[in-house]
N, C-alpha and C positions, 0 to 999 in steps of 0.2 A: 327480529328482523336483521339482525347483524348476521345469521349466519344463513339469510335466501340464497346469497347469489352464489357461497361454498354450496348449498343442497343444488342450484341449476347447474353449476359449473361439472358436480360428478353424474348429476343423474343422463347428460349428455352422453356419458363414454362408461360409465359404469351400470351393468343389468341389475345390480342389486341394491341402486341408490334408495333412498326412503322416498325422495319425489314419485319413483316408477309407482309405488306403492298404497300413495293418498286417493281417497276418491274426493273429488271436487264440485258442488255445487255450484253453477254459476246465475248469473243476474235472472236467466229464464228458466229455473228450476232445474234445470237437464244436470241429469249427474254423470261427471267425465273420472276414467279413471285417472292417474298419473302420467301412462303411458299415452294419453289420446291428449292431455296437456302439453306435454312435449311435443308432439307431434304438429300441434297446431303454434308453436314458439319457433321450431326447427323449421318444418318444412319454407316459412315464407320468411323465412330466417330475420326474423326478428332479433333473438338474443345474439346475433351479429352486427344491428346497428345503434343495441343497448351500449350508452356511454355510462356504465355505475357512478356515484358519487357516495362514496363514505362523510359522512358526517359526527364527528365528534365534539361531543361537545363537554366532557366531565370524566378524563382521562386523570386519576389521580392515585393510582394502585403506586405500592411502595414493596418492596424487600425481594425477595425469594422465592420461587415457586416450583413443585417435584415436577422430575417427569412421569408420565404414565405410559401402561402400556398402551398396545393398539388395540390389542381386545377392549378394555374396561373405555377408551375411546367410543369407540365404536358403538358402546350399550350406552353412552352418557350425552353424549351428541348423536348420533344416527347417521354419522358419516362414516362414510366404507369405506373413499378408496387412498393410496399411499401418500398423493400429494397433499390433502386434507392434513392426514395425521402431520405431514410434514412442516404445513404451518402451521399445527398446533404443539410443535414439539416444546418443552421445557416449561409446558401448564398443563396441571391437568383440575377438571373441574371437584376437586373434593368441599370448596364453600363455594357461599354465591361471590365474594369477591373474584376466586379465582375464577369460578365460570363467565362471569363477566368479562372478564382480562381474555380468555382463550375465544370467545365472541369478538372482539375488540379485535385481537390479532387475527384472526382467520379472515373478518372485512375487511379489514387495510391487506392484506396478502391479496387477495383473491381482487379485488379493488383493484388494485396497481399492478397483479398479472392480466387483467381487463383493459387495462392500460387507462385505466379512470381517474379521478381525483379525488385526491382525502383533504377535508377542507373541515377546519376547527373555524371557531368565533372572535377571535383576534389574532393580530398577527404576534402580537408578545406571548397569545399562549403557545402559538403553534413554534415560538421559539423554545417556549419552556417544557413542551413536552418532547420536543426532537431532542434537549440538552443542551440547546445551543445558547452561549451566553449567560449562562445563568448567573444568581446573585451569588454571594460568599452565606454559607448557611443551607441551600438549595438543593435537593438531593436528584438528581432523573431519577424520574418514571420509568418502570421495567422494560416499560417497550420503546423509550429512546431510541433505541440503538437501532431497530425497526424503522422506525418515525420519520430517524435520520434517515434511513437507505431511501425509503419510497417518497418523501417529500411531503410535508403538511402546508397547506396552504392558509392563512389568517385572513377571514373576512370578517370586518367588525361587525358584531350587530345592529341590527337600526331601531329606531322606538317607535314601538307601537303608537297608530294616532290615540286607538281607545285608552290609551294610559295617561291622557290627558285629563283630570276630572276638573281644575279649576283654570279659571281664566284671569279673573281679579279678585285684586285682592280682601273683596268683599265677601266671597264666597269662599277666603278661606277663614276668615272673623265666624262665618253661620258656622259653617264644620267644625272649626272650636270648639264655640261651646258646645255643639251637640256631642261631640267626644267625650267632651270633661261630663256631660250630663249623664252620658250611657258607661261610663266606665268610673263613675260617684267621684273625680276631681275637682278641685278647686277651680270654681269658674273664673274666669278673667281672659279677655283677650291682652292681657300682656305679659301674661305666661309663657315660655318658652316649650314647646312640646318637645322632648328627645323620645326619639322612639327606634327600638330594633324591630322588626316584624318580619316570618318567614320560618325556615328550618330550625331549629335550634342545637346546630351541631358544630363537630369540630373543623369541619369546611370552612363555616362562617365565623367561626372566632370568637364563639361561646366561651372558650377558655381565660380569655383577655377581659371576660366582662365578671365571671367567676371569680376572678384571680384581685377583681378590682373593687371590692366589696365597700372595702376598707374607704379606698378613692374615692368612689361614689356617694359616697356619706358626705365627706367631709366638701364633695361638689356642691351637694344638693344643701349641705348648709349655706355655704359660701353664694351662692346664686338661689336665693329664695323665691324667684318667679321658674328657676327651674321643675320639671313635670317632667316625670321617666316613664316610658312604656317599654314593655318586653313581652313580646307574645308570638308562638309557634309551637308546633310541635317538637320536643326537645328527645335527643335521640335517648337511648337507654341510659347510658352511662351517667345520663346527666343531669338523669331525673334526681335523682337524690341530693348536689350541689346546687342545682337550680331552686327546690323545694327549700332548701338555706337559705339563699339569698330569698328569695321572694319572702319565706317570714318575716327575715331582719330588717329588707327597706319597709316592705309594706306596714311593720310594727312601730317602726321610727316613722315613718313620714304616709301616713297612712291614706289623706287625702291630695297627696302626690307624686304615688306610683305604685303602678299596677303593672304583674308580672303576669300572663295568662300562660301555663305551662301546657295549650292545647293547639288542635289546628283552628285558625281564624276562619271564621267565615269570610267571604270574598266580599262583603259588603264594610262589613268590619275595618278589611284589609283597606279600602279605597277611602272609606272614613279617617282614615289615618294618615292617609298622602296628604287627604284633603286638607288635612287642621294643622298635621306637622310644620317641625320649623327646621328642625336637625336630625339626620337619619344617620344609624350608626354602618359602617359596612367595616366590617375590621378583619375581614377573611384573613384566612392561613393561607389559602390557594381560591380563586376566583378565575374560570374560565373567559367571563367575559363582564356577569351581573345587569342588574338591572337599575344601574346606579341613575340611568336615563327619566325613569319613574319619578324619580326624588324630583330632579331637577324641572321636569314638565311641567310641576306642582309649585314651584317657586319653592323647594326646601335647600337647603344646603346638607352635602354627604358627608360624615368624617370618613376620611378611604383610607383604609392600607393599598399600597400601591403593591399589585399584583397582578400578572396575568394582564387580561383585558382593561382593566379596572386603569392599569399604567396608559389607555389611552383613550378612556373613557372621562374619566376624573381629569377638569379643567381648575388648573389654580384661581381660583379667586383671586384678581390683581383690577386698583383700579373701578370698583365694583361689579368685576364682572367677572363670571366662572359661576361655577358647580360643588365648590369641594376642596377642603380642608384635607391634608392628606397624612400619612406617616409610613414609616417605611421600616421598623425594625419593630417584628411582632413580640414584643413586650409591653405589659401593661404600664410601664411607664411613657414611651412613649405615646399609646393609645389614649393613656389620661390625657 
């Protein structure tokens, strides 16, 4: 979808665009070529009072990337004409990251010559992907420089109502135990649940909980009503480190914690808002998160302050907030 409004913007002015070229199915079965598509966009000029809106939301490409020519362009994307190439120049799609990143670039170009808006989900990401201000340690993103010119706008996100499952705090004593019952834990409602749940990748901060093996031990002795959970699907990399740690706690502390190295079912997942006490979020980069979830449920978050997350995540002062926070991605400060 990132690169519609590149395919209307040339098949307007270019005979050989790939739009002219599609046949079209619509709602009443009638099939339209490309050409009779446009025709009925153009003529009552529609695509003149389209205001586009790019939406980004998980901008996090890092290093260097070739240029290509315009031929192997043109066969990998199916855009033909010079201005296209011209905002794709200095990526060319040889992985999916890169083709991701040239999708990425060619909406916000073609965006902002529409004269539209490119609008991320905080206002601290949309500084962090422009390069503006950033922390000491922080690298810009390839397409900063981009970012900067055409303007990124930060609207935080809001919470879902359905992300609300519990109201009191009786119903989250049932969810408890039902947790500890389907996932064979030590029952007690005065357990403390810690739980990560979600991707299991280097976005989220897999690395700091890897890295914390050692830590974790020595936690889970130290607070004996502590209960760990870790469950998502864990990217490649990580399956191997992940499979280590899941033997070690799970062998030392067996009936209090469980490591699921797979994707959760969604029932699973809200079972776990439900019962939780402390949710981990320890991102590397967080565009904005759903750190909102936690708190709906009456859990408290431990946050790396990042991204969205820096306006999401409310101090706890006073008994009141969302979220324990840190701010230097090391597992000592994470501990």
């Amino acid at each position: 979808t990132g690169l519609m409004l590149s395919y209307l913007e040339e098949s307007i002015l270019e005979p050989n665009a790939i739009l002219r070229r599609v046949i079209v199915v619509t709602e009443k079965g009638e099939f339209l070529t490309g050409e009779e598509l446009l025709k009925r966009l153009i003529v009552p000029r529609i695509h003149r009072d389209a205001i586009p809106i790019c939406w980004i939301n998980n901008e996090a490409y890092r290093g260097n990337f070739s240029i290509s020519g315009r031929e192997d362009f043109e066969a990998k994307i199916g855009l033909v004409s010079q201005r296209s190439f011209e905002h794709a120049r200095w990526t060319s799609p040889w992985s999916p990251n890169e083709l991701s990143m040239l999708m990425l670039k060619l909406g916000v170009e073609t965006t902002h010559a529409w004269r539209g808006k490119i609008v991320t989900v905080s206002r601290t990401y949309a500084n962090e992907i422009m390069g503006k201000d950033l922390k000491p340690g922080y690298y810009p993103c390839l397409l900063c420089g981009v970012l900067a010119r055409v303007g990124v706008e930060g609207i935080l996100n809001g919470a879902s109502s359905e992300w609300r499952y519990v109201k009191k705090l009786k119903e989250k004593e049932e969810a408890k135990l039902s947790l500890q019952a389907e996932l064979a834990l030590k029952k007690g409602l005065r357990k403390k649940l810690v739980f990560m749940v979600g991707r299991l990748v280097t976005q989220k901060g897999i690395s700091l909980i890897v890295e914390s093996t050692e830590q974790i031990k020595k936690l889970l002795k130290r607070h004996p009503d502590m209960e760990l959970i870790l469950g998502g699907k864990p990217d490649l990399s990580w399956i191997g480190p992940l499979k280590d740690l899941k033997q070690e706690l799970e062998a030392e502390f067996p009936q209090r914690v469980r490591v699921i190295l797979e994707y959760l079912p969604e029932e699973l997942v809200e079972l776990v808002f439900r019962a939780g006490d402390i949710n981990l979020f320890p991102s590397l980069y967080e565009p904005c998160g759903s750190l909102y979830k936690a708190a709906l449920n009456m859990v408290i978050t431990v946050a790396r302050i990042t991204g969205g997350l820096e306006e999401s995540a409310v101090l706890i002062r006073n008994n009141r907030g969302n979220a324990v926070v840190f701010e230097d991605y090391t597992p000592e400060a994470f501990m």
